[in-house]
C-alpha positions as CSV (number, residue, x, y, z in Angstrom):
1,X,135.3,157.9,89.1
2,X,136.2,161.0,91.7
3,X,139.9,160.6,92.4
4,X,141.9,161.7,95.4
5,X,142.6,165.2,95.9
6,X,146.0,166.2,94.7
7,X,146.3,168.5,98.5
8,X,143.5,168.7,101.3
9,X,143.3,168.7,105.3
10,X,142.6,165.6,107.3
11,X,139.2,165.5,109.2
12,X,138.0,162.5,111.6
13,X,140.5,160.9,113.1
14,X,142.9,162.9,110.8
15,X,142.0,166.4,111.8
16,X,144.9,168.8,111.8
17,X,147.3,166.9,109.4
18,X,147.7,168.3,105.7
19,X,147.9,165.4,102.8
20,X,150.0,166.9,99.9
21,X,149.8,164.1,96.8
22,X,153.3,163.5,95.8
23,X,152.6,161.0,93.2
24,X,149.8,159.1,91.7
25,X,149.8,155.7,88.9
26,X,146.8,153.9,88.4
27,X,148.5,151.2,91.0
28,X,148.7,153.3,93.7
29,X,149.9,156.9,95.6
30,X,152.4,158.5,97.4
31,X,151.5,161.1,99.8
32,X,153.2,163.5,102.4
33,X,151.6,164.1,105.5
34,X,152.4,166.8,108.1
35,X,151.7,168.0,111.0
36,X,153.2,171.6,112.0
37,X,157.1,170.5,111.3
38,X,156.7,167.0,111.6
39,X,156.3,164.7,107.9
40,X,155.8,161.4,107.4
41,X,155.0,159.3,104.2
42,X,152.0,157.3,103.3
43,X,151.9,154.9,99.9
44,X,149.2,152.8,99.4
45,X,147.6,150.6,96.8
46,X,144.6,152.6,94.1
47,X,141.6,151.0,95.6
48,X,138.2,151.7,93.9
49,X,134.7,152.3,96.0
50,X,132.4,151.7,92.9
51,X,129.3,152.4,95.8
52,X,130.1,156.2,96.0
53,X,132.6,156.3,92.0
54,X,135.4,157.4,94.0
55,X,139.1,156.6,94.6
56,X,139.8,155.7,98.8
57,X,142.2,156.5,101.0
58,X,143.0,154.1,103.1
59,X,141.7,154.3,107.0
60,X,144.0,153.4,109.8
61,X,142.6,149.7,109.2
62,X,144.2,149.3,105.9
63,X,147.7,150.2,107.6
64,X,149.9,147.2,107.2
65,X,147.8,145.6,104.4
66,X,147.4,148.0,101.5
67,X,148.7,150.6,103.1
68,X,151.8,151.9,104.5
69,X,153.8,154.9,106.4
70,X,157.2,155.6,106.3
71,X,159.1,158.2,108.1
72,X,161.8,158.0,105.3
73,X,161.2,159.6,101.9
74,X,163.2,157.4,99.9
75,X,161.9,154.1,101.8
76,X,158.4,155.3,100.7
77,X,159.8,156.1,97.2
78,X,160.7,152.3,96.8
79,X,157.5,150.8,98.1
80,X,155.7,152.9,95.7
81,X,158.3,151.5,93.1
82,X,157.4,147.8,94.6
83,X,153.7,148.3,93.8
84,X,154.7,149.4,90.2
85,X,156.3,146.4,89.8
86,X,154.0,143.9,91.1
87,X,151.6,145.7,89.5
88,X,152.9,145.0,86.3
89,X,153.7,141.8,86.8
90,X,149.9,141.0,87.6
91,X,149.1,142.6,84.6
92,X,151.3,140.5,82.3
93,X,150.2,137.0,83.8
């Protein structure tokens, strides 16, 4: 399975923003995105694409569902906690 690139530049839709991986579980990611001085935060649940065997980032679609932005750091530190936990609670039922 290829997994998502720890840093790369957007393209698409994306072009001209730089993704920088700030952390990674097998539940999910937390990424910083920038453009020029401006950052936001995107966390989003590990979903696997078994057609191509690779990890996807979300497209603007997924926004809202599995996916989410945050302007605040720490708000997108504890919704990357949240996954953790209801990912673990999935596990245990």
């Amino acid at each position: 399975m290829k997994e998502l690139k720890p840093q790369f530049d957007g393209i698409g839709e994306v072009s001209g923003y730089q993704f920088l991986q700030i952390r990674s579980a097998e539940w999910g990611f937390l990424y910083e995105v920038s453009l020029g001085s401006r950052k936001h935060y995107e966390v989003f649940k590990r979903r696997l694409n078994r057609r191509f065997a690779t990890v996807s980032y979300p497209s603007s679609k997924a926004f809202g569902v599995w996916a989410w932005t945050f302007i605040d750091f720490d708000l997108a530190k504890d919704r990357f906690e949240e996954l953790r936990t209801n990912y673990n609670l999935k596990k245990n039922e």
